[in-house]
mmCIF file of the N, C-alpha and C atoms, coordinates in Angstrom:
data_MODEL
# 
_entry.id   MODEL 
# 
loop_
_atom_site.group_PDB 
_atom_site.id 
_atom_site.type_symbol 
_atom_site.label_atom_id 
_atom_site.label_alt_id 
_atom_site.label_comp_id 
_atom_site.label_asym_id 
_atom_site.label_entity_id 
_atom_site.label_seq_id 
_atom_site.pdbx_PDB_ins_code 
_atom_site.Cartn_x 
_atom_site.Cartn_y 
_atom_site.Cartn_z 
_atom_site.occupancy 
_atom_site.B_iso_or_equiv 
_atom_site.pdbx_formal_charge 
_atom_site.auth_seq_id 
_atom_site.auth_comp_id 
_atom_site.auth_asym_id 
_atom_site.auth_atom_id 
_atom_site.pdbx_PDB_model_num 
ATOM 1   N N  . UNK A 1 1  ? -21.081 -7.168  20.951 1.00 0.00 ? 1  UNK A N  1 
ATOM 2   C CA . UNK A 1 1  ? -21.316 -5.992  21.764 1.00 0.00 ? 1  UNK A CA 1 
ATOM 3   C C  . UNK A 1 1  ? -22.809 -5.899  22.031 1.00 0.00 ? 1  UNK A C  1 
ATOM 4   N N  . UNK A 1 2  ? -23.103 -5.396  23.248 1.00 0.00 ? 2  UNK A N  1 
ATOM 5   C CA . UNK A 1 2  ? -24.542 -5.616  23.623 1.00 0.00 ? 2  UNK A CA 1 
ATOM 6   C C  . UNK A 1 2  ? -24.838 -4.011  24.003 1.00 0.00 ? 2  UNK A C  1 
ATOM 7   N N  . UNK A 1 3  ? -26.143 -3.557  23.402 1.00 0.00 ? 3  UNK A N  1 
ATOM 8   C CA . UNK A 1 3  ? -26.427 -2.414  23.567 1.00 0.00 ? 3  UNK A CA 1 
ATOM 9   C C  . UNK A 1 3  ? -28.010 -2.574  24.714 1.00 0.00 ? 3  UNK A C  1 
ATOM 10  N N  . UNK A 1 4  ? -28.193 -1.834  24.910 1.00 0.00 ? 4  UNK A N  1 
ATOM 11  C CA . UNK A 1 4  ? -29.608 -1.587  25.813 1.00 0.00 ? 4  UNK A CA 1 
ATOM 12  C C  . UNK A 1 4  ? -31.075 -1.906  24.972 1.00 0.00 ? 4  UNK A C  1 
ATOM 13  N N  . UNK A 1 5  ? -31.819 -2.922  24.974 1.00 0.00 ? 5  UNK A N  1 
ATOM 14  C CA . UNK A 1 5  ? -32.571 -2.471  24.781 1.00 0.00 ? 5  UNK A CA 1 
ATOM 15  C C  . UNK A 1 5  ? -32.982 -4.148  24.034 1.00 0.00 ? 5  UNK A C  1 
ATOM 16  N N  . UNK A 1 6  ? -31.961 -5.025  23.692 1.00 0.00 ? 6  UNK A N  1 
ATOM 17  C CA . UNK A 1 6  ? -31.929 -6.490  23.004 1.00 0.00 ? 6  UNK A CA 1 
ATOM 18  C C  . UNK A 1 6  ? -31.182 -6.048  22.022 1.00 0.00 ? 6  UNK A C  1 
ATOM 19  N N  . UNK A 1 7  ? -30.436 -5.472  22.031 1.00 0.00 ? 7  UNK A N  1 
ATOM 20  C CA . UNK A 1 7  ? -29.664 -5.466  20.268 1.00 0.00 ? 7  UNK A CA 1 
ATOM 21  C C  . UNK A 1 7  ? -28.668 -5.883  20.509 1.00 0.00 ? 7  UNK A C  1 
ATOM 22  N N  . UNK A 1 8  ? -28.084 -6.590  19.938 1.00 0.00 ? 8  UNK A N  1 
ATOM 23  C CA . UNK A 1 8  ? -27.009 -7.436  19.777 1.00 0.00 ? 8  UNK A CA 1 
ATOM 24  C C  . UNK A 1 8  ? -26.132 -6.787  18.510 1.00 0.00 ? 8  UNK A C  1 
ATOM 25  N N  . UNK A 1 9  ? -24.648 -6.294  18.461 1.00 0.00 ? 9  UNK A N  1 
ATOM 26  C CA . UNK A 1 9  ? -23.901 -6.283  17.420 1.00 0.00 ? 9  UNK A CA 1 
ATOM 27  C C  . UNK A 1 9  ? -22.728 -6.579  17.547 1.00 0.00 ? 9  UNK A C  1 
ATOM 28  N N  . UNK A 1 10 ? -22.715 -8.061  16.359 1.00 0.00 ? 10 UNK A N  1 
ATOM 29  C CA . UNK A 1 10 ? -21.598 -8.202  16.330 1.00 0.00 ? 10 UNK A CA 1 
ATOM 30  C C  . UNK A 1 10 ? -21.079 -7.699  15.187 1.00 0.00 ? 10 UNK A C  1 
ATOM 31  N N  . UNK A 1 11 ? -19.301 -7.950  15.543 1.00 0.00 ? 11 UNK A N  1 
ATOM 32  C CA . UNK A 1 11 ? -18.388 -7.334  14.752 1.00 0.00 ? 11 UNK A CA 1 
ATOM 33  C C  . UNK A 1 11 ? -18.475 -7.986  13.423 1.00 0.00 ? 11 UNK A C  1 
ATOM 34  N N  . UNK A 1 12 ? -18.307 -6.874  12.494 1.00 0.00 ? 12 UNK A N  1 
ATOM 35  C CA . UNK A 1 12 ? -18.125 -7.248  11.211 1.00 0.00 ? 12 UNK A CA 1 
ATOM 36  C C  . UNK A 1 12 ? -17.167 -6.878  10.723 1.00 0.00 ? 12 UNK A C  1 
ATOM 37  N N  . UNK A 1 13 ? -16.710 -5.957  10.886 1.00 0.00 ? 13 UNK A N  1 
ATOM 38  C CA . UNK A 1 13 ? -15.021 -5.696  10.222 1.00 0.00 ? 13 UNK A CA 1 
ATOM 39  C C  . UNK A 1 13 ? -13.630 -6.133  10.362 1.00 0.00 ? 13 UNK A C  1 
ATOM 40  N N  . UNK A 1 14 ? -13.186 -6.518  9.281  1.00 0.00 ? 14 UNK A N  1 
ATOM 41  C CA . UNK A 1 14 ? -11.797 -7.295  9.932  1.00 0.00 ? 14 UNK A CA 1 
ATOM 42  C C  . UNK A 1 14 ? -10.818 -6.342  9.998  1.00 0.00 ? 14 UNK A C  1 
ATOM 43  N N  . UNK A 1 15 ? -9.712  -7.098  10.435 1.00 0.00 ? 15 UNK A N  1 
ATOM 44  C CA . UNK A 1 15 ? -8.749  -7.033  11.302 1.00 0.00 ? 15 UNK A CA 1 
ATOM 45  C C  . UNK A 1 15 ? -7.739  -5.111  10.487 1.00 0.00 ? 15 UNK A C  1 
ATOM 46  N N  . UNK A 1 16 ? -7.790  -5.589  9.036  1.00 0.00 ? 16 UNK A N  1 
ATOM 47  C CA . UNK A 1 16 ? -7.395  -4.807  7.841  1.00 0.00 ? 16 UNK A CA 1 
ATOM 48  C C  . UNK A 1 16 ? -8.545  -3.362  7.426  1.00 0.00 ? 16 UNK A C  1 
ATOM 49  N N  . UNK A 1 17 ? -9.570  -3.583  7.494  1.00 0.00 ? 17 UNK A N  1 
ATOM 50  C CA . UNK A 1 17 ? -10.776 -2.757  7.130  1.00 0.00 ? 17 UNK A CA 1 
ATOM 51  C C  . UNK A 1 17 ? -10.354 -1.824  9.021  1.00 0.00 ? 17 UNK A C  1 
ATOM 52  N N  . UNK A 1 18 ? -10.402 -2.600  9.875  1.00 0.00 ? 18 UNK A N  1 
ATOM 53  C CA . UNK A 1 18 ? -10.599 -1.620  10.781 1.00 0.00 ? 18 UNK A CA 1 
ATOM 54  C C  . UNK A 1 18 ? -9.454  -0.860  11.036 1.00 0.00 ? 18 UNK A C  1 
ATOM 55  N N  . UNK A 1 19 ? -8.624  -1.432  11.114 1.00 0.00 ? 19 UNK A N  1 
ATOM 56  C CA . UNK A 1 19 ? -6.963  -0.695  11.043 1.00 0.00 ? 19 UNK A CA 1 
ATOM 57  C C  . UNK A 1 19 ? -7.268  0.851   9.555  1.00 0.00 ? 19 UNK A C  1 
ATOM 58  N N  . UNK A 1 20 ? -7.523  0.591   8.337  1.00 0.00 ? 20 UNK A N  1 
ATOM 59  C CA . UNK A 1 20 ? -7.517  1.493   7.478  1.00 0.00 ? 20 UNK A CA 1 
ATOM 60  C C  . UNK A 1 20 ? -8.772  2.561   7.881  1.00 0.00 ? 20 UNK A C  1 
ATOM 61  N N  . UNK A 1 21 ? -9.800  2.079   9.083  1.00 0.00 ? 21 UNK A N  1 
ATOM 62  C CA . UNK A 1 21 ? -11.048 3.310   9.495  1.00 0.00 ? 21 UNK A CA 1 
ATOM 63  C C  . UNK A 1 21 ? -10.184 4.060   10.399 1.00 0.00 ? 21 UNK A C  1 
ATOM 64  N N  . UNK A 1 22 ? -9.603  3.423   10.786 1.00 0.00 ? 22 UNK A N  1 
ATOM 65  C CA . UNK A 1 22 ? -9.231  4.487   12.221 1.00 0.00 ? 22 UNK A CA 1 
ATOM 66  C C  . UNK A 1 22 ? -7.885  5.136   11.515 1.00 0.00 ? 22 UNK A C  1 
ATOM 67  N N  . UNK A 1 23 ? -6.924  4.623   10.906 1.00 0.00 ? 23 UNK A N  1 
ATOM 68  C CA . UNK A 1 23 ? -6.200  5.648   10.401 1.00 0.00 ? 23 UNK A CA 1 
ATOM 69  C C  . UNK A 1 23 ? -6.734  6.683   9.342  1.00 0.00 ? 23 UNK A C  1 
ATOM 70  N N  . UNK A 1 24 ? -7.725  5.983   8.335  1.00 0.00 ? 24 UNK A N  1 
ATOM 71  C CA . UNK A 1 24 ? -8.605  7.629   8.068  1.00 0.00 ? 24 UNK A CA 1 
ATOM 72  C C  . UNK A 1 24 ? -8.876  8.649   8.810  1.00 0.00 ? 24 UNK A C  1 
ATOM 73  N N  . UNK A 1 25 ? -9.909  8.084   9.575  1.00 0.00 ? 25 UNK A N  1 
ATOM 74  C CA . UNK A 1 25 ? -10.765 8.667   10.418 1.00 0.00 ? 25 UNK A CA 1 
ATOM 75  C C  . UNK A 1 25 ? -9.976  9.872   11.169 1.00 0.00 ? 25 UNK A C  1 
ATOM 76  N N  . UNK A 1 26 ? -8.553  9.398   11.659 1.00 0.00 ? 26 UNK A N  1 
ATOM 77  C CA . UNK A 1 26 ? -7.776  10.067  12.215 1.00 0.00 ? 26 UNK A CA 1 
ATOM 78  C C  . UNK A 1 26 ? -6.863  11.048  11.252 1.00 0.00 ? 26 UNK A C  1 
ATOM 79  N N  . UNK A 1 27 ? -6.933  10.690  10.019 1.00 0.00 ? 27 UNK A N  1 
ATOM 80  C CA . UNK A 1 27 ? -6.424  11.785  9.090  1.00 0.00 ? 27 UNK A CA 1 
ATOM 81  C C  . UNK A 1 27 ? -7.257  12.520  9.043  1.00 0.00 ? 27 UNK A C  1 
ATOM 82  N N  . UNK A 1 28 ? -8.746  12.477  8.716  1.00 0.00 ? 28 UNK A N  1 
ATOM 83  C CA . UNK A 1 28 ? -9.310  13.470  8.397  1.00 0.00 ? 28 UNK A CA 1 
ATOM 84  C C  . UNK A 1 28 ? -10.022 14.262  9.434  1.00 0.00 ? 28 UNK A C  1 
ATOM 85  N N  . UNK A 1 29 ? -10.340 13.721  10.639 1.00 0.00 ? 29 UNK A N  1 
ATOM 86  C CA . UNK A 1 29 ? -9.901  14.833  12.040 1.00 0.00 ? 29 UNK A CA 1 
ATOM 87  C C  . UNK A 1 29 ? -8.707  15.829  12.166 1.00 0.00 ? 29 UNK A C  1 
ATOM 88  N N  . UNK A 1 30 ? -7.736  15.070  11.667 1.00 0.00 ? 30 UNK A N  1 
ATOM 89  C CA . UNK A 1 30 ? -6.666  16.042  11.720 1.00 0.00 ? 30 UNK A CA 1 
ATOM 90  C C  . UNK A 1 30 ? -6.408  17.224  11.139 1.00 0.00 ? 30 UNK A C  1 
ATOM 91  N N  . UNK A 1 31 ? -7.097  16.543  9.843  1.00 0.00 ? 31 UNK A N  1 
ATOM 92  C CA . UNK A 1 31 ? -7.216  17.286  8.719  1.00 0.00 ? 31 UNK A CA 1 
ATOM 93  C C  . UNK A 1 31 ? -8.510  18.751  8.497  1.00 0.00 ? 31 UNK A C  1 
ATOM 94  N N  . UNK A 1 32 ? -9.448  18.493  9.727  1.00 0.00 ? 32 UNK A N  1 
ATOM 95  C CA . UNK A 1 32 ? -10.348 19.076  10.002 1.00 0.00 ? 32 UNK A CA 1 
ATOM 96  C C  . UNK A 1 32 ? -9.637  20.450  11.035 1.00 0.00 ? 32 UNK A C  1 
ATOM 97  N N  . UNK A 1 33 ? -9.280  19.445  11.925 1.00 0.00 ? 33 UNK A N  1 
ATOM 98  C CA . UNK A 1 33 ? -8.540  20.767  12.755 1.00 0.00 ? 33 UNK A CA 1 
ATOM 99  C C  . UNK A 1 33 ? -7.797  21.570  12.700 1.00 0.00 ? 33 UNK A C  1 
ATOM 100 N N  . UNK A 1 34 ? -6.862  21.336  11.485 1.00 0.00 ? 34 UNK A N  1 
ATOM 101 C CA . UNK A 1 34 ? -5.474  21.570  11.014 1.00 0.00 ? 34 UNK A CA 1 
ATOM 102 C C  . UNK A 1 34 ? -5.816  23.090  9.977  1.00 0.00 ? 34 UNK A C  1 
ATOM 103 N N  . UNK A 1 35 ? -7.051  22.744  9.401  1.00 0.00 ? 35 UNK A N  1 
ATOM 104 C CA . UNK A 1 35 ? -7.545  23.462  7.852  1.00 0.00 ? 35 UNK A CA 1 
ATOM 105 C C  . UNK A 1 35 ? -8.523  23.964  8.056  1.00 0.00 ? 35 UNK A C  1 
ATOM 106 N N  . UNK A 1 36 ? -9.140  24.079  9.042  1.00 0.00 ? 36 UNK A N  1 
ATOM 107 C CA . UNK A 1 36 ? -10.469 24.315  9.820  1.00 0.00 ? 36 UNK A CA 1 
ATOM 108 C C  . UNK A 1 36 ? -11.344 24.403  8.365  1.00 0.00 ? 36 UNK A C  1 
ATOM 109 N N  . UNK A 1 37 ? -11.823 22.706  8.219  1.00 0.00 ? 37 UNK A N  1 
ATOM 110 C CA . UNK A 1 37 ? -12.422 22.473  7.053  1.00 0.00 ? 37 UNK A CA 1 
ATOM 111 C C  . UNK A 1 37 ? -13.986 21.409  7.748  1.00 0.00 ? 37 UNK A C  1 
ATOM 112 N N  . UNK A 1 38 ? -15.190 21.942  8.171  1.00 0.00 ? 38 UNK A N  1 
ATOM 113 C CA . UNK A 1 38 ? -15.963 21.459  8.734  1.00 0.00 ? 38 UNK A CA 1 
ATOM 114 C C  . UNK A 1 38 ? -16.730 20.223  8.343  1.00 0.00 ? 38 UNK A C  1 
ATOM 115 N N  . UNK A 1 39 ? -15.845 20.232  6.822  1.00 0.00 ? 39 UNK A N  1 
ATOM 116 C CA . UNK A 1 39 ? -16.991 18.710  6.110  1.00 0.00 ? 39 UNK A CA 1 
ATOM 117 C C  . UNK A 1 39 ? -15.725 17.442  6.577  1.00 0.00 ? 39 UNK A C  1 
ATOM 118 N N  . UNK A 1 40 ? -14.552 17.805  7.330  1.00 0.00 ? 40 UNK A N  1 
ATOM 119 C CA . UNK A 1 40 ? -13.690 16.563  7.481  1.00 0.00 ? 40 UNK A CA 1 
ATOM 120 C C  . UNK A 1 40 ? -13.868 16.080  8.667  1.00 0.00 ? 40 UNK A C  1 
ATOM 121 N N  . UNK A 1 41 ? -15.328 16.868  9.607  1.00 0.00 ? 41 UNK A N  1 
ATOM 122 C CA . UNK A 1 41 ? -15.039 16.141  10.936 1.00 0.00 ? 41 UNK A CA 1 
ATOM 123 C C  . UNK A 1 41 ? -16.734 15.195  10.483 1.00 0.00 ? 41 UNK A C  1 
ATOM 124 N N  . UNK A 1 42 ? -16.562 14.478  9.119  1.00 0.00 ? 42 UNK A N  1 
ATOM 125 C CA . UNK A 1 42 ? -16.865 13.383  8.795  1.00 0.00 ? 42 UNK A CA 1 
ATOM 126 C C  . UNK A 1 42 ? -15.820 12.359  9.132  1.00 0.00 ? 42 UNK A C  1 
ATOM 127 N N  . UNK A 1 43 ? -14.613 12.446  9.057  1.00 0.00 ? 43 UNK A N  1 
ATOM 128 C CA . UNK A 1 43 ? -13.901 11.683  9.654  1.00 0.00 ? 43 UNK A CA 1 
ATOM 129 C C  . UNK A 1 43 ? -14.173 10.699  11.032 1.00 0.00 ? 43 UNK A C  1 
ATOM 130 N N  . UNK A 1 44 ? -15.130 11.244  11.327 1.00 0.00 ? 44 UNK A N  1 
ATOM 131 C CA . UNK A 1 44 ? -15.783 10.781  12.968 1.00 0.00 ? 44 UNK A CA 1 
ATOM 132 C C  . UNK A 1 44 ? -16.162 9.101   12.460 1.00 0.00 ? 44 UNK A C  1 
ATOM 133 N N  . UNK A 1 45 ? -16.904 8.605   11.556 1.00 0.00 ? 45 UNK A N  1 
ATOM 134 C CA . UNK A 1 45 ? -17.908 7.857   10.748 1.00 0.00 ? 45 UNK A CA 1 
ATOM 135 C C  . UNK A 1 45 ? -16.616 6.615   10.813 1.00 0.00 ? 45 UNK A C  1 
ATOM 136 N N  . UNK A 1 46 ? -15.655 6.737   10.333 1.00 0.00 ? 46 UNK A N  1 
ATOM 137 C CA . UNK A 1 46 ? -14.990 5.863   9.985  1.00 0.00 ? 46 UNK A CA 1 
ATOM 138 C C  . UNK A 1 46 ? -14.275 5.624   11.412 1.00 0.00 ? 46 UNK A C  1 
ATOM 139 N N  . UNK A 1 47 ? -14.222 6.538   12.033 1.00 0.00 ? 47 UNK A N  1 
ATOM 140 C CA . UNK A 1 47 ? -13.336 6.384   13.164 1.00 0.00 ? 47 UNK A CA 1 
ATOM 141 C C  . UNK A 1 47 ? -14.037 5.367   14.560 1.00 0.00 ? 47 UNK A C  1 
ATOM 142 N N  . UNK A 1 48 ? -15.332 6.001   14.583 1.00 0.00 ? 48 UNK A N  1 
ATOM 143 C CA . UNK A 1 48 ? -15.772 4.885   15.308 1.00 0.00 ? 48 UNK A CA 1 
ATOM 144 C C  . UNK A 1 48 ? -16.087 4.194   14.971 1.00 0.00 ? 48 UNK A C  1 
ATOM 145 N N  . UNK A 1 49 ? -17.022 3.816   13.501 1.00 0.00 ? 49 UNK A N  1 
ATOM 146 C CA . UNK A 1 49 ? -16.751 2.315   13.158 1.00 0.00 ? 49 UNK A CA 1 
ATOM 147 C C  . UNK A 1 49 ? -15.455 1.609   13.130 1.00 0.00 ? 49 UNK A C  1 
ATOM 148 N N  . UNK A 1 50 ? -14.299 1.928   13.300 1.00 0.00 ? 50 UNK A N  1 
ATOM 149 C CA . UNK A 1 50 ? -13.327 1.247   13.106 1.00 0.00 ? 50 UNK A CA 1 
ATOM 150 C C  . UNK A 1 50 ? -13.056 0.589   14.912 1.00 0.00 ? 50 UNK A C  1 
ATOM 151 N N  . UNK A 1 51 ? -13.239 1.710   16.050 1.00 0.00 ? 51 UNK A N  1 
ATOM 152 C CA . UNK A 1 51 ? -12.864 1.761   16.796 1.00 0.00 ? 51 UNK A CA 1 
ATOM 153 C C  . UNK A 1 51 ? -14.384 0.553   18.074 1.00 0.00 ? 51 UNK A C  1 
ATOM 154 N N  . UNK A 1 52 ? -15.615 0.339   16.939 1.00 0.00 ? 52 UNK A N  1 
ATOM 155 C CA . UNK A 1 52 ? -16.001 -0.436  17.525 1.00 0.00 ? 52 UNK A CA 1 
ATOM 156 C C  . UNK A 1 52 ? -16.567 -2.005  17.069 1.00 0.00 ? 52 UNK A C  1 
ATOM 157 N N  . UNK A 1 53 ? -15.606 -1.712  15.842 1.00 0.00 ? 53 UNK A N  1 
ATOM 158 C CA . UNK A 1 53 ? -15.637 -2.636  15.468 1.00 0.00 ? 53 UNK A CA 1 
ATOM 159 C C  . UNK A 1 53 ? -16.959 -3.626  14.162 1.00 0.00 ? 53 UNK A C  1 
ATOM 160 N N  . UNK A 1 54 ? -17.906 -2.648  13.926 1.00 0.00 ? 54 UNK A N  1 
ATOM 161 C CA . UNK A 1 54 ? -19.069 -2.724  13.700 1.00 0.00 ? 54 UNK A CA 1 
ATOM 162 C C  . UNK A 1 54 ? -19.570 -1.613  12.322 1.00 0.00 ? 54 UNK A C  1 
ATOM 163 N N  . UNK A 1 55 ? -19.920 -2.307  11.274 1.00 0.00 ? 55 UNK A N  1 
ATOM 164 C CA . UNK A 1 55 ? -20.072 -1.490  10.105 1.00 0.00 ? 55 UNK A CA 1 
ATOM 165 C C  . UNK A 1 55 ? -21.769 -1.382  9.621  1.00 0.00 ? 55 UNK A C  1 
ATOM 166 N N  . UNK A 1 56 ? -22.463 -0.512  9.893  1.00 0.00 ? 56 UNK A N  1 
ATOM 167 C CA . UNK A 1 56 ? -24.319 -0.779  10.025 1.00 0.00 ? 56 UNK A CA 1 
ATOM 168 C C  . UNK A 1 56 ? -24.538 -0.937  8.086  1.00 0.00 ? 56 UNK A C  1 
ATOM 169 N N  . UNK A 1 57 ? -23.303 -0.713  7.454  1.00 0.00 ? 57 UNK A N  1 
ATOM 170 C CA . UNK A 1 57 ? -23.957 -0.736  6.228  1.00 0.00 ? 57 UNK A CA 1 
ATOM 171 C C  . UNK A 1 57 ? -23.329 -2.190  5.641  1.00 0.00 ? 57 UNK A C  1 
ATOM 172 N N  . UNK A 1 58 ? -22.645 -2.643  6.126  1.00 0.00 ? 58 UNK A N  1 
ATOM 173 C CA . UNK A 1 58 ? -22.258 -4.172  5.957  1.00 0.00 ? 58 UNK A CA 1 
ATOM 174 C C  . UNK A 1 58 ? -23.657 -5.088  5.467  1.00 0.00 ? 58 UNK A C  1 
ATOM 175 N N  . UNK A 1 59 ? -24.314 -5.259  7.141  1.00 0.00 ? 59 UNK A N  1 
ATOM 176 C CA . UNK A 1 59 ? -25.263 -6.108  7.182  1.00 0.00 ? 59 UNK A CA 1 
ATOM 177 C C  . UNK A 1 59 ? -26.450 -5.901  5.957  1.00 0.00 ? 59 UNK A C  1 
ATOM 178 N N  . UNK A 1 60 ? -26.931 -4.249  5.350  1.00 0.00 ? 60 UNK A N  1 
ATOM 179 C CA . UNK A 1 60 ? -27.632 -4.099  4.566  1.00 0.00 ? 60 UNK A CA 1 
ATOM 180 C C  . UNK A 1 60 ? -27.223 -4.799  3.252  1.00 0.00 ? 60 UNK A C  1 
ATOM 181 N N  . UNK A 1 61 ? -26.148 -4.761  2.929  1.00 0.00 ? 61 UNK A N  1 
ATOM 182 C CA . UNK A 1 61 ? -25.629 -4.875  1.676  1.00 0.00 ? 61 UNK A CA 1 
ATOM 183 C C  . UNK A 1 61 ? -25.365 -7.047  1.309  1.00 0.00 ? 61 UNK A C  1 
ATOM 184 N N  . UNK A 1 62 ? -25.253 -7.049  2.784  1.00 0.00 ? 62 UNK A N  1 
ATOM 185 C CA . UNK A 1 62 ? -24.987 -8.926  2.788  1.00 0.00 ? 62 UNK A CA 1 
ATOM 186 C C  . UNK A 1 62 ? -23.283 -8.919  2.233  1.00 0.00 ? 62 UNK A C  1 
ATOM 187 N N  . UNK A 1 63 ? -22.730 -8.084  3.297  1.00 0.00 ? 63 UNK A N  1 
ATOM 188 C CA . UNK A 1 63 ? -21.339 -7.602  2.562  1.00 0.00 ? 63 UNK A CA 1 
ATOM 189 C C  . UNK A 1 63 ? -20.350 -8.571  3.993  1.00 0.00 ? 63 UNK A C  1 
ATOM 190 N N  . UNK A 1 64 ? -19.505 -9.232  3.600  1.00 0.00 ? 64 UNK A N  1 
ATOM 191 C CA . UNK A 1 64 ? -18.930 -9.459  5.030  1.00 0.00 ? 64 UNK A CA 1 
ATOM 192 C C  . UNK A 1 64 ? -16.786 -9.401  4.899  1.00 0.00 ? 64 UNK A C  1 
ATOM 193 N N  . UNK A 1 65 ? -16.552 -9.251  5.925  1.00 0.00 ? 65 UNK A N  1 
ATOM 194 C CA . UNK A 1 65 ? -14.948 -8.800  6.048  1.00 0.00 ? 65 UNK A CA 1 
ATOM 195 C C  . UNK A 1 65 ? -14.465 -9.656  6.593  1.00 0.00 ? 65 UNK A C  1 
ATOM 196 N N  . UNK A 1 66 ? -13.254 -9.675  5.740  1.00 0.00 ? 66 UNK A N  1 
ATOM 197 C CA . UNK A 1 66 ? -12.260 -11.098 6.287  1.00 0.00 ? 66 UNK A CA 1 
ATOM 198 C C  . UNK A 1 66 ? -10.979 -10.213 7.467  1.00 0.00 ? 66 UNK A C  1 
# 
């Protein structure tokens, strides 16, 4: 994925890691709206990392996904 500016990111999350962000992510949106509980629209975090594929704390850690 190419952002503006020279940054380059590629995907790091596999196939399993991203499937389990976005069904979080989407529980705890739900779970936000549902309970009107304002610390669950953290749920966001997982949701678009899942949804773009790309984890910024991966690369720090030298962590990689199968």
């Amino acid at each position: 994925m190419y952002l503006g500016g020279g940054v380059i990111m590629k995907r790091n999350i596999g196939r399993h890691d991203k499937m389990n962000r976005v069904v979080t992510g989407v529980a705890l949106m739900a779970y936000a709206i549902y309970a009107d509980q304002p610390m669950a629209y953290a749920g966001i975090l997982p949701l678009v990392t899942g949804i773009i594929g790309f984890c910024p704390l991966y690369p720090l850690f030298n962590y990689k996904s199968k």
